[in-house]
Backbone bond lengths (Angstrom), bond angles and torsions (degrees), N, CA, C in turn:
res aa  C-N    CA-C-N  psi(-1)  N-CA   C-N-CA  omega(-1)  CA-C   N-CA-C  phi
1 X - - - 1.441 - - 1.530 107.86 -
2 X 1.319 124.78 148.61 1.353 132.21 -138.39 1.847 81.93 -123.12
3 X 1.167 100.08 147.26 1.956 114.90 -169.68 2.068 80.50 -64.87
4 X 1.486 124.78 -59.92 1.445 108.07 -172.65 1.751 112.91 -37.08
5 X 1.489 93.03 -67.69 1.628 99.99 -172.30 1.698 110.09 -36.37
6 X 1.588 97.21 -52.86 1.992 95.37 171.99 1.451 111.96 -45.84
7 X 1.247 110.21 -59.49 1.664 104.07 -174.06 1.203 115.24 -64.07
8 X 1.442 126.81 -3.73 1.394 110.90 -167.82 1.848 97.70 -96.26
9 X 1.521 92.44 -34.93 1.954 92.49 178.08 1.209 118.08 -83.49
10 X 1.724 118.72 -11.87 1.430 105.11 145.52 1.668 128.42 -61.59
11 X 1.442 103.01 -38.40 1.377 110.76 -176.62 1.874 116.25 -64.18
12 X 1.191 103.43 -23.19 1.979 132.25 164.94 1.404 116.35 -61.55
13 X 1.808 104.35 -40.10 1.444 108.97 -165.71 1.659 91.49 -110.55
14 X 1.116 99.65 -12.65 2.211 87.91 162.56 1.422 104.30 -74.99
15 X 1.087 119.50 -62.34 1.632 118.97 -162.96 1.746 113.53 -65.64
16 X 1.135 116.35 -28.20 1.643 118.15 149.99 1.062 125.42 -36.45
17 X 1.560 95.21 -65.28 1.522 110.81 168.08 1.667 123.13 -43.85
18 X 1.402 115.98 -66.23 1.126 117.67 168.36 1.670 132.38 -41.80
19 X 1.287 95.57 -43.30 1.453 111.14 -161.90 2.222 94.08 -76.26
20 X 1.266 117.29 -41.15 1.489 126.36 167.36 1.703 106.48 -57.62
21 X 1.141 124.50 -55.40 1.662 111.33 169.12 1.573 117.31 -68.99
22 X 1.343 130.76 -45.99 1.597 102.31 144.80 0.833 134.01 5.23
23 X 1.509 113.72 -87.19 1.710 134.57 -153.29 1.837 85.22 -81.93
24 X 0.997 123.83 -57.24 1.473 124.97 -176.24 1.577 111.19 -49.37
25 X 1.406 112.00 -35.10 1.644 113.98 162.63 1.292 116.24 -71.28
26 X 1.515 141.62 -49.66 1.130 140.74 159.30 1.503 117.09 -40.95
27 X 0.971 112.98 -63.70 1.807 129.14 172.41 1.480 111.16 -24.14
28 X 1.744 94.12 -64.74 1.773 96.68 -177.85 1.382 113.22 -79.01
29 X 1.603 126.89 -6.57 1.482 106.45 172.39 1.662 112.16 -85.41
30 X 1.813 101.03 -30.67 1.732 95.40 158.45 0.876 109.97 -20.94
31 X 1.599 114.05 -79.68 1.612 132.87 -124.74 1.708 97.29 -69.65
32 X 1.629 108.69 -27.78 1.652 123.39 -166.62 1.061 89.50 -73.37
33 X 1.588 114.10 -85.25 1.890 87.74 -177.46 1.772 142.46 -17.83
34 X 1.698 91.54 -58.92 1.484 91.51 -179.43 1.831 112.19 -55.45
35 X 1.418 100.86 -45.03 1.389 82.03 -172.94 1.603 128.85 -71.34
36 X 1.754 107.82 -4.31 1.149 101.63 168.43 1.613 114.81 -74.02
37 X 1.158 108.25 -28.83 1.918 117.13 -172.78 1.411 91.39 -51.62
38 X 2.041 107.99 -51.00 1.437 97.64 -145.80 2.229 105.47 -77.31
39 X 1.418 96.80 -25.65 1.546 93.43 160.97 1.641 126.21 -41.63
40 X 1.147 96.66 -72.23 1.502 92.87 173.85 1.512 107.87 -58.29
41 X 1.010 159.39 -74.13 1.656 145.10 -175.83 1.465 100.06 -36.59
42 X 1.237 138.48 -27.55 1.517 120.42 -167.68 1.769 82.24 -82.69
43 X 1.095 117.72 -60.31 1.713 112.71 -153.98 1.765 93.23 -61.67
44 X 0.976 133.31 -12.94 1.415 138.85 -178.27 1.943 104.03 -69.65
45 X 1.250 94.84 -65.65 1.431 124.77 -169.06 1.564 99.56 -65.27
46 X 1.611 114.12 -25.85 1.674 103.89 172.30 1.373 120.24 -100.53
47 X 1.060 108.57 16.48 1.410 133.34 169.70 1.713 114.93 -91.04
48 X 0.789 120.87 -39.73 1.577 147.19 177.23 1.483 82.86 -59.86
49 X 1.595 92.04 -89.37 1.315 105.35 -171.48 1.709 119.11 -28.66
50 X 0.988 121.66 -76.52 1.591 125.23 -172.86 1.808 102.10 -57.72
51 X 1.128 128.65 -24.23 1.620 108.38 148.98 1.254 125.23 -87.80
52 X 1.443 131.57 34.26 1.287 131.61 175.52 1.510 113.78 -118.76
53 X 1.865 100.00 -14.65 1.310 120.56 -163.69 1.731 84.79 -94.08
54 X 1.574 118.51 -52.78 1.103 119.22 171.80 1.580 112.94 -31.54
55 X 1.166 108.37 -86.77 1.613 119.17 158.84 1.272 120.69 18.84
56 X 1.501 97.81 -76.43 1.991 130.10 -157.25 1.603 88.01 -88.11
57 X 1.447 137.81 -2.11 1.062 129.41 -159.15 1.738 81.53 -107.85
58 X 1.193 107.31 -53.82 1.596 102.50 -147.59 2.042 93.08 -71.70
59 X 1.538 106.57 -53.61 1.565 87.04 156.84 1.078 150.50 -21.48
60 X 1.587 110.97 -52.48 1.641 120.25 160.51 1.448 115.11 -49.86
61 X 1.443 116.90 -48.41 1.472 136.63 -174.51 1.671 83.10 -44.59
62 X 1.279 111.30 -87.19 1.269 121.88 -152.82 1.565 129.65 -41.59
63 X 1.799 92.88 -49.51 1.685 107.53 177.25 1.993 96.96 -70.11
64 X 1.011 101.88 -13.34 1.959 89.15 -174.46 1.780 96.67 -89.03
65 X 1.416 115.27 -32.10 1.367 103.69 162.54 1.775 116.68 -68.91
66 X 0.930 138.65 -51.53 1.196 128.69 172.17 1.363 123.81 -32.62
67 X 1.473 96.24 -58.42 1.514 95.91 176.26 1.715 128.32 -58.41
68 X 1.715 105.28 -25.78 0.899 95.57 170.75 1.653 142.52 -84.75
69 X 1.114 89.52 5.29 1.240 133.81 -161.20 1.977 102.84 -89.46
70 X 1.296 99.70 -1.06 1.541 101.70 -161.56 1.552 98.93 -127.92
């Protein structure tokens, strides 16, 4: 193999290279966004949640008074 031919498949295996951290830079600012969206929907969704627990709590309260009540 001839020193050109080397430089030329180094010059093949640079731009591979490059062109894979690109997409790998794009990729992870995707991925950053989404996971900021999906942060806020979780703290959203546990909000829900802990008044639903409230909810199912005060229900329990109630049907355990009834019953005792009998």
């Amino acid at each position: 193999m001839t020193i050109d031919e080397r430089l030329d498949r180094l010059t093949e295996r640079h731009e591979a290279l490059t062109q894979s951290v690109e997409l790998l830079v794009r990729t992870t600012g995707a991925n950053s966004s989404q996971i900021a969206r999906n942060a806020g929907l979780i703290a959203k969704n546990a909000t829900h949640i802990a008044a639903l627990v409230r909810l199912a709590q005060s229900h329990e309260n109630r049907i355990s008074g009834l019953e005792d009540q009998r």
